[in-house]
C-alpha angles and dihedrals in degrees: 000000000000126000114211125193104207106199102199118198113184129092096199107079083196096061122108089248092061085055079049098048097046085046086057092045103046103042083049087049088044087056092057090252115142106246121205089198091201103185095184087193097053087039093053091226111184107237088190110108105212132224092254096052099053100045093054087041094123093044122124093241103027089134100091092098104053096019099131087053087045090055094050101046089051089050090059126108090178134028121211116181111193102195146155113223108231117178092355087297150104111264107271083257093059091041083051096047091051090046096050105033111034081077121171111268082024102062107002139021125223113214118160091349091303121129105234122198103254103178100060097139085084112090110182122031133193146201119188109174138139130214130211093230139039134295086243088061100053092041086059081059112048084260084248091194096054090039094054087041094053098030114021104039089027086060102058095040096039086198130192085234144040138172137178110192116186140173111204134201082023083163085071108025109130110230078261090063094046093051089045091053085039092058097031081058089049093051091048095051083055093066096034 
């Protein structure tokens, strides 16, 4: 059985990231895999890294704070990360996460001043997201989100599989668009 680790990033139950969240939970659950629904939003995780945190960032051991997100993250086979773009960027929570838990000697590995994939025990990894504007738009702009997803975090996991589903101009989608996004993301979890 798979174990998937579902980062959700979004503090409104009625968006349209929280449809896309429970559509990501619940086609993993209908396969048989074994979900960690983690709602930071819901959980109230702290996003703030702390003085103290950071200045202890490259210390063996600098897990205590965020342990229990440390834990879980290390328990995944797959990573799953449910997010709105805003201002071409992750929500300030995802960002935090990031920040706070993707620890040296958790996610990565430093040898000879070289940054060294340290979760690869997951093996798929997923980014479901939507932007106000249009693809042309974030692309204008080096599209940041898709770039950290496929590079950065890809980097430390070095998964089988990777996908990066958006839906794009969500300021303007008809209800149509948005069904369409909501079963495309279905039909991709599938085959995940």
């Amino acid at each position: 059985m798979t174990r998937a680790l579902v980062l959700f990033a979004h503090p409104c139950p009625e968006s349209f990231s929280a449809a896309l969240h429970t559509r990501v939970v619940d086609t993993l659950k209908t396969r048989g895999w074994e979900v960690d629904d983690c709602d930071l939003n819901a959980e109230g995780f702290d996003p703030v890294l702390s003085q103290a945190e950071r200045r202890g960032y490259h210390d063996p051991g600098n897990t205590a704070p965020v342990q229990n997100y440390v834990d879980r993250l290390r328990a995944a086979q797959a990573l799953v990360m449910v997010f709105p773009v805003w201002n071409f960027g992750y929500p300030a929570i995802l960002k935090g996460f990031l920040d706070r838990v993707f620890l040296p000697d958790v996610s990565f590995r430093l040898e000879d001043g070289k940054v060294k994939p340290n979760l690869t025990q997951i093996r798929k990894l997923a980014a479901v997201t939507t932007y106000g504007g249009a693809r042309t738009r974030a692309l204008l702009v080096g599209d940041p989100p898709r770039r950290c997803v496929t590079r950065a975090v890809w980097h430390v996991c070095r998964p089988d599989r990777m996908r990066y589903l958006a839906l794009y101009d969500m300021n303007r989608a008809s209800d149509a668009k948005r069904a369409g996004f909501l079963a495309r993301v279905e039909r991709e979890m599938k085959v995940f």
